[in-house]
C-alpha positions as a printed Julia matrix, in Angstrom:
118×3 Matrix{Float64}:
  -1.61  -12.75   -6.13
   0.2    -9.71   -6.71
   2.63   -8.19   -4.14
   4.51   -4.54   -3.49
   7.82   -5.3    -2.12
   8.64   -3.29    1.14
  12.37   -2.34   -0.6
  15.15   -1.18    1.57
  15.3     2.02   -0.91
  12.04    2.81   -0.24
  12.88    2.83    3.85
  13.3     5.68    6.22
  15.18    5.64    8.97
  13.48    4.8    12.53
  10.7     2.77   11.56
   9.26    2.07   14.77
   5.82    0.45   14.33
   3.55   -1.19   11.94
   0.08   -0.49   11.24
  -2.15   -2.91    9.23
  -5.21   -2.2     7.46
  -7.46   -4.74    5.58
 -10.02   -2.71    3.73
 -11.02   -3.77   -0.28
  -8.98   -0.78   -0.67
 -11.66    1.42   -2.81
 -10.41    5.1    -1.46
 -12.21    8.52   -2.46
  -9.64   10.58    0.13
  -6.74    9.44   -2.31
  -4.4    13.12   -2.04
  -5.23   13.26    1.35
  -4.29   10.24    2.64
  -1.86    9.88    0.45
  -0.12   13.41    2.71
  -1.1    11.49    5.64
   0.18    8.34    4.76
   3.51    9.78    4.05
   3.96   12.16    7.04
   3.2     9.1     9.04
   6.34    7.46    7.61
   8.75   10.07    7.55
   7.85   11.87   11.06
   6.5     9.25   12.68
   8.54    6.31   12.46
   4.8     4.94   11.57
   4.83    2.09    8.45
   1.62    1.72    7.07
   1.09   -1.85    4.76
  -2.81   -1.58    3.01
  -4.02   -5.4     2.46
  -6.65   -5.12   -0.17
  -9.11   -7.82   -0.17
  -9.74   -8.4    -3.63
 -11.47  -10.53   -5.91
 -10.47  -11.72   -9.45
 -14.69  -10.86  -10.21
 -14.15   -7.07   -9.65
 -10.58   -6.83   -9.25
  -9.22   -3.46   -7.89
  -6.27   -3.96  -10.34
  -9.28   -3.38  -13.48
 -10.75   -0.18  -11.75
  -9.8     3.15  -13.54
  -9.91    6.49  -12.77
 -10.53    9.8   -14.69
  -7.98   12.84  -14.25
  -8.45   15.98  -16.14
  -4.85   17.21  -17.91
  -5.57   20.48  -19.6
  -9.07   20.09  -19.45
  -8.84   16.56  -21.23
 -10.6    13.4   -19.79
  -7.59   11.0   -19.22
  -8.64    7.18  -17.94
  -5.58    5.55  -15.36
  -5.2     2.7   -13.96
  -6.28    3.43   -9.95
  -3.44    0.76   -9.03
  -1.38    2.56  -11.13
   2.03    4.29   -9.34
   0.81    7.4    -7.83
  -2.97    6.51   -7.64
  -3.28    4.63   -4.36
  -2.07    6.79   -1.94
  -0.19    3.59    0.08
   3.46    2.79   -1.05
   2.97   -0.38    0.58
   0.57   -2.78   -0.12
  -0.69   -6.49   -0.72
  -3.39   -7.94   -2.54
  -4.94  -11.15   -1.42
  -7.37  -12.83   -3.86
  -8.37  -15.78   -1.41
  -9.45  -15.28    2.03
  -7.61  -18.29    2.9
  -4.02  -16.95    2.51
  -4.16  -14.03    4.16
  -2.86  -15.52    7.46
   0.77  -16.28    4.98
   0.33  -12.58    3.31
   0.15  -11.18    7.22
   3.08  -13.43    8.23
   5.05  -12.39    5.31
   4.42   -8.76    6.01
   5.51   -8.8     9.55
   8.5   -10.83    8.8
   9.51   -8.19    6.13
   8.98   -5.43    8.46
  10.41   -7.22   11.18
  13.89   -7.54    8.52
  14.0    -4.05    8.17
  14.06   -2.8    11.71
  16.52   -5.22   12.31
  18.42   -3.65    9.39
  17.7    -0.1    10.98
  20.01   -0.94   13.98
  23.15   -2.75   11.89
């Protein structure tokens, strides 16, 4: 299991909810969300965590993309930084653990609201 650290660098000030979304995180919107995703955290005090379901069979982490640079056909890695348009996420490989991975998210995001007010 693979995990993106919510770091305190990477937090804006008044976080006041958390939204959760468990999808198998395969995204065609990628530059729009990704705006969306990001006004959400800076305006709207809104932290968004993706929790990909995943499988080790046809892993999200193996899927690549195609970007054109100057007209050339360039393959990247769609978990790559700057691909998926979340900053936060989680990948959970067994069903069974994603109880602990939700836990652990909410407990993280619980730390740094806490840390908001010190």
């Amino acid at each position: 299991r693979s995990k993106h650290e919510l770091s305190a660098f990477d937090r804006p000030e008044g976080l006041h909810q958390l939204f959760l979304i468990v999808a198998d995180g395969r995204i065609n919107e990628g530059d729009q969300l990704r705006s969306l995703v990001h006004d959400a955290l800076a305006e709207g005090g809104l932290m968004i965590v993706f929790i990909v379901l995943d499988t080790s069979k046809n892993s999200l982490l193996d899927v690549q993309t195609v970007d054109f640079v100057n007209g050339v056909p360039v393959l990247r890695r769609y978990m790559d930084q700057g691909n998926f348009p979340f900053p936060f996420y989680t990948l959970v490989r067994e069903i069974g653990s994603l109880p602990r991975c939700l836990a652990a998210v909410i407990k993280q995001w619980l730390e740094l609201t806490a840390h908001q007010n010190d």
